[in-house]
N, C-alpha and C positions, 0 to 999 in steps of 0.2 A: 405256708412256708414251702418254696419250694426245695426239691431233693437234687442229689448231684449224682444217681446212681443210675445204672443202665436201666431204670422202669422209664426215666426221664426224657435218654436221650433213643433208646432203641425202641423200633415196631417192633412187635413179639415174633417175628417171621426173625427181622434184624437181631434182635436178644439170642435167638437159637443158633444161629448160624453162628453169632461171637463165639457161643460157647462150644460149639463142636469142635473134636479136634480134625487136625487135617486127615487122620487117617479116615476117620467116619466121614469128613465131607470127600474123600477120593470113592471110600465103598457106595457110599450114596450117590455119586454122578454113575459110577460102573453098572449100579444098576439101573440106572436109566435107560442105557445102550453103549455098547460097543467106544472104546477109546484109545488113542490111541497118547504116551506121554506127553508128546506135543501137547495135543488138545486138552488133556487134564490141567495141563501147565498152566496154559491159554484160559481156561476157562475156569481156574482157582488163585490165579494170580502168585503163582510160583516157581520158580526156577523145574527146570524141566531135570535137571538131577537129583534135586529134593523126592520129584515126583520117584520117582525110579527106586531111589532107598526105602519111600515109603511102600512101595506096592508090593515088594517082600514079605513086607509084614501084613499087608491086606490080604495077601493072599493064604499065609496058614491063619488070619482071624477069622474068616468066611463061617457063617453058619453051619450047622452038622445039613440044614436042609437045602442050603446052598451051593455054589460052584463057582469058584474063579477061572475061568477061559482065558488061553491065550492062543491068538493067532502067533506062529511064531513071526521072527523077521524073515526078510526072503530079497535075495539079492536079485535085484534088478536086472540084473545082467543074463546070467545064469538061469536064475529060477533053485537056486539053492536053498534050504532052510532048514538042515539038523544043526544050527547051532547051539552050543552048549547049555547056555543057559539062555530062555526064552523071554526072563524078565529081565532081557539088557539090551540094549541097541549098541550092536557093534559098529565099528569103526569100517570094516570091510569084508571081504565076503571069503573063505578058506581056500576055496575052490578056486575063483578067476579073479582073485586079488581087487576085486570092481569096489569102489564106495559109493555104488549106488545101492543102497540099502534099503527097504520099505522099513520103519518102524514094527513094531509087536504092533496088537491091539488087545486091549483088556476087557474081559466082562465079567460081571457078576451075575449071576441067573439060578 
C-alpha cells in the first residue's frame, strides 16, 4: 500500500530542509560564509524584508560559542557607515544625503 506522507514524496536531504525553520536555514547559510540580505533572499527564495526581520532574531539566537558579524552599510558616495542600527539597509546615507548605499553583510562564525 502505498503512503501519502513526506517519507514518500521527500529525499531525506528534501525531508530536512521542509522541516527547518527559516530562521535555522538563514543561521545555516551564514555560516557557510559571508551574506549579504539580497543574497540570503536570492538564495532562500524570500522576500528580502522577511530576510531582515528575521536576522534580528538570528542574531541574539547564536550559540554561546558562536558570533554574528556584521559588516555595517557604507555609503557609496562618502564612505560613511556609523549607522544606527547595522541589521537595516537604509534608504540613504546621513552625511551626503547619496542612495548609493552598500548593503550590510552577515556571518556567523
Amino acid at each position: 500500500m502505498m503512503g501519502t506522507g513526506l517519507d514518500d514524496v521527500y529525499t531525506d536531504a528534501a525531508r530536512r530542509r521542509a522541516m527547518e525553520t527559516t530562521r535555522q536555514r538563514l543561521a545555516d547559510r551564514l555560516r557557510e560564509g559571508p551574506a549579504t540580505a539580497s543574497e540570503l533572499a536570492d538564495s532562500l527564495s524570500l522576500p528580502t524584508a522577511v530576510v531582515y526581520e528575521h536576522l534580528g532574531h538570528v542574531s541574539r539566537s547564536v550559540g554561546d560559542d558562536e558570533s554574528f558579524l556584521v559588516a555595517p552599510p557604507t555609503c557609496r558616495n562618502c564612505g560613511f557607515d556609523g549607522f544606527d542600527d547595522p541589521v537595516n539597509y537604509p534608504s540613504r546615507c546621513p552625511e551626503c544625503k547619496s542612495e548609493r548605499i552598500e548593503e550590510p553583510a552577515f556571518l556567523i562564525e
